[in-house]
N, C-alpha and C positions, 0 to 999 in steps of 0.2 A: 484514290490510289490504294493497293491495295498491298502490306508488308507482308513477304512468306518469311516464316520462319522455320530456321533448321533445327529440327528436335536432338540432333548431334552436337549442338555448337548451346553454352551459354548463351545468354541474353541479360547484356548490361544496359542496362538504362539510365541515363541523366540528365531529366528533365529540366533542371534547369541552362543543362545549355541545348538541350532541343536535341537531346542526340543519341545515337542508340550504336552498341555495337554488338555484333556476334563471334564468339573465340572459345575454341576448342576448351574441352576439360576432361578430367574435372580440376578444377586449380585454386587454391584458396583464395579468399577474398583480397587479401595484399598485394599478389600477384595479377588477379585481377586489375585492382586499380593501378597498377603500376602499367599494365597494357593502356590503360584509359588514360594514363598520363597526368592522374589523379594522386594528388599528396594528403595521405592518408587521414593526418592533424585535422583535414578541413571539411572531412563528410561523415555522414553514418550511411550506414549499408542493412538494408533489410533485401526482407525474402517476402512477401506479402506481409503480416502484422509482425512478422520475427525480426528482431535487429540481431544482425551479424555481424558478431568478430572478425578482428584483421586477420586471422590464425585458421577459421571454421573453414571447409573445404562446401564448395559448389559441385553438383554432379551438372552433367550434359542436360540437355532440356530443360533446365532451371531458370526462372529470372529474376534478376537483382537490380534494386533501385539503388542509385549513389546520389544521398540529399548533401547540399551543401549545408551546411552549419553554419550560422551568422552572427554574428555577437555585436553588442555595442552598449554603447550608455546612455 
């Protein structure tokens, strides 16, 4: 199967729930996760090897990974 993507729309990514979405920008990273339904406390957000701020703004054709963070003892 083969995914097209829009070079107009971001591209969120989150791999660990298997899921991808595409949403217009450009829009900060916060406002992003908040479309993803994403509570900010509980991932980091890179751009390939760059970690991003809740604050840094995403241009159109951009993709952004959202890792969950895990913690335990």
């Amino acid at each position: 199967m083969s995914i097209l993507y829009n070079s107009w729309m971001i591209r969120v990514r989150l791999p660990q729930k298997q899921k991808e979405l595409e949403v217009p920008g450009p829009r900060r990273v916060m406002d992003l996760l908040a479309d993803a339904g994403v509570r900010p406390s509980t991932v980091i957000v890179t751009q390939g090897k760059k970690l991003l701020t809740k604050d840094m703004r995403v241009e159109d054709g951009e993709t952004i990974d959202v890792i969950s963070v895990v913690s335990g003892g």
